[in-house]
N, C-alpha and C positions, 0 to 999 in steps of 0.2 A: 320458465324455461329450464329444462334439465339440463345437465354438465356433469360430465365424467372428472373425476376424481384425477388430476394430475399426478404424474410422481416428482412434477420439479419440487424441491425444496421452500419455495416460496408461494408456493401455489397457495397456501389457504391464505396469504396475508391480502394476495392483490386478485380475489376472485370475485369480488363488487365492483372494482376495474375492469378487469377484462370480458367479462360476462358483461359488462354494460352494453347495451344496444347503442351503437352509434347513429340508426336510422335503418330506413329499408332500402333494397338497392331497386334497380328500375325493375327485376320481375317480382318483386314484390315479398323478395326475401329478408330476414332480418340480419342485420350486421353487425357484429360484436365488434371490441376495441381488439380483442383477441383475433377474428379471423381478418381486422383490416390490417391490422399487424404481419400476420401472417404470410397475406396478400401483398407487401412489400417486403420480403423474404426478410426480417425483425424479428428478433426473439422477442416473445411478447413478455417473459418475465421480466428477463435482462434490461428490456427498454422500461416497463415499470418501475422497476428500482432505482435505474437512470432518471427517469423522471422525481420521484421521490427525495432526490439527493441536490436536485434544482429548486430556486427560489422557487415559488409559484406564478409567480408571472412570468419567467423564463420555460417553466415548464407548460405553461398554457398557450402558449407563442410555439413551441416546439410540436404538441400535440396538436395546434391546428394547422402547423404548417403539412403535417404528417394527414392529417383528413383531407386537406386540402388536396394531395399528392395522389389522393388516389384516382383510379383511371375515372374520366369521363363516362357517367352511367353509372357511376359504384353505388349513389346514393340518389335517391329520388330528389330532395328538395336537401341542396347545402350552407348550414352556417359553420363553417368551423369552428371560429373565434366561441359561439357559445354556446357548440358539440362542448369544445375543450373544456371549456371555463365547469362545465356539469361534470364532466368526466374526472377534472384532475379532485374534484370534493372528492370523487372517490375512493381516492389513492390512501393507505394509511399514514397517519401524521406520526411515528413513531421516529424518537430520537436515532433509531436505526440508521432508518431511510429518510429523514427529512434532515439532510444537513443544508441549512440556507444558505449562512456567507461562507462554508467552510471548503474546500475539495475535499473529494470522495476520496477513501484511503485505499491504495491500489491495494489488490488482491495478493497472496502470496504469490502465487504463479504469478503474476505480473512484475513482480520485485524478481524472481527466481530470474525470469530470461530477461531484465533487464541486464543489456551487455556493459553497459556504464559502470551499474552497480557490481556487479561480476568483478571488471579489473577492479574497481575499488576498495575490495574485498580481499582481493589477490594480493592488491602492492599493501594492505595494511596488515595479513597475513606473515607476509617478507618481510617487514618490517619489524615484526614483533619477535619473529624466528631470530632476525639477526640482532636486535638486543638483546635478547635471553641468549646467546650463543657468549656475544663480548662480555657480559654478563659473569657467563660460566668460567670464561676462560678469564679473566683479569682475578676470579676470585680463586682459581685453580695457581696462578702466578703467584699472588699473593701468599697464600699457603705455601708453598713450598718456599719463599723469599726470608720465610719470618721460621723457616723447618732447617736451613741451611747457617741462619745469620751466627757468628760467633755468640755465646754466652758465657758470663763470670760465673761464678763459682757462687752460689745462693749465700748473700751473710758474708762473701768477705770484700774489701775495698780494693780497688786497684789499686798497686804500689805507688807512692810519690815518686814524684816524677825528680828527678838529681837535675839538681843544674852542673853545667859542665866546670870545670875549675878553673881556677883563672889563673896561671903563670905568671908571676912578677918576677920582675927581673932588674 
């Protein structure tokens, strides 16, 4: 079967994935993991690499739940569980995309509009402003304290000090 050349970015990694025949549907057409995907409005890359980043058995429970899901009639004769289990072989096992026990590392754009991390960033920003400010200004005090303070005469002593005299009488 022929396939057009994607421009998503991941397209050559998951195109033995998605190009996979899931089966035929009831008039007797073939069904990729791509157009079932499709067919539940899923980005089929996005969900690829989602899958990739799941154990294997979480990802083969996920993908059958997803064949399962499709309309009544989609496929002529259905096993999900071992559509899935053929399908997820597919997938590349690259330390990329196969993180097992690990979560997946959010996106930058997904750290970006995280509003959480935004204030958190904000009050550590403030924070660091008003150190370096006290900072500034304690060592600006300082200087001038030690620019003002009396000094002796380089090399000589201060005079002894007299005791007072004593009157007898």
């Amino acid at each position: 079967m022929a396939h057009s050349t994607s421009r998503h970015p991941l397209a050559a990694k998951f195109d033995d994935f998605l190009y996979a025949q899931i089966g035929e549907d009831k008039n007797g057409l073939s069904l990729t993991v791509l157009s079932a995907l499709a067919r539940q409005n899923v980005d089929p890359w996005e969900e690829a690499a989602d899958l990739c980043r799941l154990r294997t058995d979480v990802a083969m429970r996920k993908l059958a739940a997803m064949i399962a899901a499709l309309p009544q009639g989609a496929l002529a004769e259905r096993e999900p569980n071992a559509v899935a289990a053929r399908l997820i072989g597919l997938l590349p096992h690259s330390t990329v995309f196969h993180l097992s026990s690990q979560k997946a590392i959010p996106s930058v754009e997904a750290v970006k509009r995280s509003p959480a991390i935004s204030f958190m960033l904000s009050i550590a920003a403030y924070v660091a402003l008003m150190l370096i400010s006290q900072w500034l200004i304690a060592s600006i005090q300082t200087s001038r304290h030690i620019d003002t303070a009396p000094t002796a005469a380089a090399g000589s002593a201060p005079p002894p000090a007299q005791a007072p005299e004593r009157v007898l009488e």
